[in-house]
N, C-alpha and C positions, 0 to 999 in steps of 0.2 A: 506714273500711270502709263500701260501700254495698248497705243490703241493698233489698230489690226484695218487694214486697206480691206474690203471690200466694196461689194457692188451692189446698191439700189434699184430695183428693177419696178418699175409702176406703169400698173396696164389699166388704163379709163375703158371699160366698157358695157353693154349690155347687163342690164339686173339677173337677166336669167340666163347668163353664160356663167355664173357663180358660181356655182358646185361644180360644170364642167370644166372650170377653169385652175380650181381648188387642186381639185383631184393631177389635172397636167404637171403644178409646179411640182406636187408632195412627190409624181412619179419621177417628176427629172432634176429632183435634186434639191429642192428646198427643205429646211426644216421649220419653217414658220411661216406664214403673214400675217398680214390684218387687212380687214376690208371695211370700209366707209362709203358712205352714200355718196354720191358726187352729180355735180350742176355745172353748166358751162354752156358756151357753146364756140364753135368749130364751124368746119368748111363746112359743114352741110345747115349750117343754121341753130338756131334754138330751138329746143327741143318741148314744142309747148302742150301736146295732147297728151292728156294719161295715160288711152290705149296703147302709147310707144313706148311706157314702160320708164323706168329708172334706168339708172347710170351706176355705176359701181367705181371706187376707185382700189384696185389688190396691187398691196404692195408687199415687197419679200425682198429682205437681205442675201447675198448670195455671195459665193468664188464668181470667180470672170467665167470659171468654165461652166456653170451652170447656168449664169447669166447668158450666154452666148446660147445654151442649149433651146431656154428660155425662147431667146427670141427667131432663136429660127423654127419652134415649136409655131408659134404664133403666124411666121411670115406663111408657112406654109398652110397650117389649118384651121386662120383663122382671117388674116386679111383677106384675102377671096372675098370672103361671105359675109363677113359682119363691120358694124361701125363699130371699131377697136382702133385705141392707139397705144405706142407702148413705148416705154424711154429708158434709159440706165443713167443713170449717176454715181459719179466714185462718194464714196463714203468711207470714213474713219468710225469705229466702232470699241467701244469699252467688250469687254470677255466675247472674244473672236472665236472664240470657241464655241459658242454655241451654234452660230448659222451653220457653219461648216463641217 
């Protein structure tokens, strides 16, 4: 079996940054993710009022080059302004061919 080095990129943020967020990866290079509800809490605390909305966790396999794209996509038009966090992780992957 061969598996193929890429990169795990997972960004925790904002419910209704969703679709604007969808639409960024597909433009810079992804060709998949999935997205799940997500709970936690962080520097800023827990997050306990409805009106603040849900959490989202979007994650997408990726090359380093698009992972790298990725995150400077975010540093720039996204930490600013919103509670977003975002990480990479190496990963090994069965049929490498599809992310890439």
């Amino acid at each position: 079996m061969e598996l193929v080095r890429l990169k795990l990129v997972t960004i925790v943020a904002e419910a209704v940054l969703e679709e604007r967020l969808v639409d960024d990866l597909r433009r810079l290079g992804a060709k998949g993710y999935t997205v799940t509800d997500a709970r936690g809490e962080g520097s800023r605390g827990l997050r306990t009022m409805d009106w603040e909305g849900k959490n989202i966790r979007l994650e997408t396999i990726v090359s380093e080059e698009v992972a790298e794209r990725i995150l400077a996509h975010l540093q720039e038009a996204y930490f600013p302004h919103y509670a977003i966090i975002a990480y990479v992780e190496n990963v090994e992957v069965i049929r490498g061919k599809k992310y890439v």
